[in-house]
C-alpha angles and dihedrals in degrees: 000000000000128000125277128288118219122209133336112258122251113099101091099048100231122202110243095214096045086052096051092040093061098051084050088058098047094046088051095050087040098051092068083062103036091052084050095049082052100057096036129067124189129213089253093054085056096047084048092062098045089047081060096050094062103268103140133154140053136253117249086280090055105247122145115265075228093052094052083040098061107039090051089053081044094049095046112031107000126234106260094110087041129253099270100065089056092040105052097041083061092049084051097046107032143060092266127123112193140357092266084060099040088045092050084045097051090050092062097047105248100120123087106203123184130176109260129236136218120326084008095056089049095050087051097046088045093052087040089057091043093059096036087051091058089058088055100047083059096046083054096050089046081058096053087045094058086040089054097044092044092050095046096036094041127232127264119250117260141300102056113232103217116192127198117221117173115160100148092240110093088205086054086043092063093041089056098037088057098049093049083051095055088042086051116273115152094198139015119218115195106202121207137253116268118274101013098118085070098054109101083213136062111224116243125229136014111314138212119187116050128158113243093332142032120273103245107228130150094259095056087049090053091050096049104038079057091050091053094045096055092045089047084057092048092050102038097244139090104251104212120228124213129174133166127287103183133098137062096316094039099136090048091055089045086049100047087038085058085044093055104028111250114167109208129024133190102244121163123173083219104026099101095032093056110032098030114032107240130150118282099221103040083053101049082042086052107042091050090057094044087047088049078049097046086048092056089050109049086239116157107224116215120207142221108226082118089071089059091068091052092071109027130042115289087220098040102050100035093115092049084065084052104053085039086056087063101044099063091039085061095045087048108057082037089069102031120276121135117230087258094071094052104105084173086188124214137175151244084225108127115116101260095214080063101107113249080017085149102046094046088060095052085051089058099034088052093041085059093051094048093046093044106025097154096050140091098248112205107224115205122206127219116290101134092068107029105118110185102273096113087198098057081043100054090049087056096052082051089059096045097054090050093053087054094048089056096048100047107243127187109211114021111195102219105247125220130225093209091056108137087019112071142330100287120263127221085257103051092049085049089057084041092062101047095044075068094043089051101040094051092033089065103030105007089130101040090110080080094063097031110108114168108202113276088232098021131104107287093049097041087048080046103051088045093051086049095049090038086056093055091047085057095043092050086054089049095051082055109052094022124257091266081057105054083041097057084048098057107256101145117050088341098270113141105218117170119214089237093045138067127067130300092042091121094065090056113114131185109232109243117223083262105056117143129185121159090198090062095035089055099038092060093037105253 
């Protein structure tokens, strides 16, 4: 089962042919990508598939048998025909028994790959689809299992209360995870520790040290999708994970997130490109695999158009989250997803002393629901603007969960008065929390009642950030989407498509590329 969906459109009176202009012009300024995401891999989309295909573990130095896999394959024959043709010719044709062997083997250079020919080559892809297949077999029956507890436990109403815990200790983590479950919290997110998304490598095991967040590895996956699923047990509701699948090893992570069942994951087309430097084109080759992966898996993406506001002004770029709305909408059906697993994600950003600051956020909050009425729509509260004094910034919590309320959200993340001030404690997440229950206990279907004037303020803000979006896109479609992006367009931050990090695990697919995973995760 999918997230929740918030309110029909209507209210705002859309034009149909605005609308459907303005996905035309995202699909028009996404294809370029998309056609360079299909005739590129990465180094990460390779480690991926040989993650799938059962290749787990790390050497005594704690790098991924993948890791060591891949960069052997790289050193000797390249990857431009993938890494499972040369690996499994050399499973076929050598002593080793398994990929762990053949991996450890490999690291100490005594493995001579080559890229197989003809009937060769056929026998290696055939055994490579075989095992990849397996990985996906597991990834489907993880599905089934979500679909069977959520019908048995039940689903909570909408919308969705989604709680942040990040301790650094996977074992606190669950403690705390638990606790914010039995307080009401619909889904756990277990951010990571800082700086992970830049690491080439996914850590292996249960950890216990992380800077202001948790290492996402498979192991801390296992132990608190557990956790969940006991306390989901205890409360009569399936409690819903997410975690992070961005960086440099962002289709590793989506890979590892459909193994273990995760249910959401944070998944943005520009994230990466734009907050943490890394490469345009290894992301967009990335993001496209790890979508393919969260389709398969039945896994709701949540997107970063909130952190655009962080650095640029809630009012003026509000049509930049609009436009990036629709491009990932676009990205995401492209590769698979339904509507249902498009939590576009927005936020509660703009400077509260600003006059109609208010009513401008319920402009942009109701703009979101009617583009997007099927899908899970990510609500952000305030950060931007939150300033120390916890009592201002519990008002405006209070104020962001109401206008979420109004506009029919689907997953509010709980917002915290000491933001900006200090690491949460227990207690403030416990006031958190009932500063929600309150707010949609006493008006959680107001969206029902609320009318904005047909010609009044919010409709009129709404209509110009719509209009103010196409007018971006046209200019997109102009110059290409790398370009826009080297210029500035989205949070302010100048990338260039030949610059960031990870470009040097960018490889151009050679006419005889092979990968099963790919091959399987689009049906052929």
């Amino acid at each position: 089962m999918t997230a929740p969906v918030g309110i029909s459109p209507g209210k705002l009176g859309l034009d149909e042919g605005t609308v459907a202009r303005a996905r035309a012009l995202a699909a028009r300024a996404g294809r370029p990508v998309v056609e360079l995401a299909r005739s590129h891999t990465t180094k990460s989309v390779e480690r991926a598939t040989l993650r799938l295909a059962g290749l787990d573990g790390a050497d005594a130095e704690g790098i991924p048998w993948a890791n060591r896999l891949v960069d052997a394959v790289a050193d000797t024959v390249g990857l431009e025909h993938g890494v499972c043709l040369p690996v499994w010719d050399a499973l076929r044709t050598g002593p080793y028994r398994n990929l762990t062997e053949l991996a450890a083997r490999a690291a100490a250079r005594s493995v001579h790959f080559r890229v197989p020919e003809g009937a060769d080559a056929e026998a290696a892809a055939l055994a490579a689809r075989r095992a990849v297949a397996r990985g996906i077999s597991v990834i489907d029956a993880r599905r089934a299992q979500r679909e069977r507890m959520a019908g048995e436990l039940g689903n909570p109403p909408a919308p969705w209360i989604y709680l942040i815990v990040a301790t650094g200790d996977i074992y606190e983590d669950i403690r705390q995870a638990q606790a914010a479950a039995r307080g009401g919290a619909d889904v756990i997110a277990v951010i990571r520790s800082t700086g992970q998304s830049l690491l080439d490598y996914v850590p292996e095991g249960a950890t216990r040290e992380g800077f202001a967040g948790t290492y996402a590895t498979r192991e801390n996956f296992r132990l608190m999708r557990a956790a969940l699923d006991e306390v989901s047990a205890e409360l009569g509701r399936y409690v819903r994970l997410t975690n992070y699948a961005s960086g440099l090893c962002m289709p590793e992570i989506a890979a590892l997130a459909g193994l273990e069942r995760l249910d959401m994951m944070l998944n943005d087309s520009m994230y990466g490109i734009l907050f943490r430097d890394i490469n345009p084109v290894r992301t967009f080759v990335d993001q496209r695999f790890s979508r393919q992966l969260h389709a398969r898996a039945g896994i709701v993406i949540n997107t970063g158009e909130d952190n655009y506001l962080t650095t640029a002004d809630a009012v003026d770029a509000a049509h930049t989250v609009t436009a990036s709305q629709l491009l990932n909408e676009y990205f995401a059906t492209e590769a698979g997803l339904a509507a249902g697993q498009l939590g576009l994600g927005h936020a509660f950003e703009i400077d509260p002393d600003r006059p109609e600051s208010f009513r401008l956020e319920l402009a942009h909050a109701l703009l979101a629901r009617e583009l997007f009425p099927d899908a899970p729509l990510k609500w952000m509260p305030p950060t931007k603007h939150m300033t120390g004094d916890i009592f201002r910034g519990y008002l405006l919590n209070g104020f962001f969960n109401l206008a979420g309320a109004l506009t029919g959200q689907s997953i509010l993340l709980v917002g915290m008065m000491t933001e900006a001030v200090v690491t949460p404690f227990l207690s403030d997440r416990d006031l958190a929390l009932r500063n929600v229950r309150y707010v949609l206990g006493a008006a959680g279907s107001l969206a029902e009642d609320f009318r904005p004037a047909s010609d009044g303020f919010i409709v009129r803000r709404a209509h110009q950030v719509l209009d103010e979006a196409v007018a971006l896109l046209e200019d997109i479609c102009g110059a290409g989407l790398l370009d826009a992006i080297g210029r500035g367009t989205f949070g302010g931050m100048r990338r260039p498509a030949d610059g960031g990090r990870g470009a040097d695990g960018v490889v151009a697919r050679a006419p005889g590329y092979r990968n099963p995973a790919v091959d399987l995760l689009e049906g052929t």
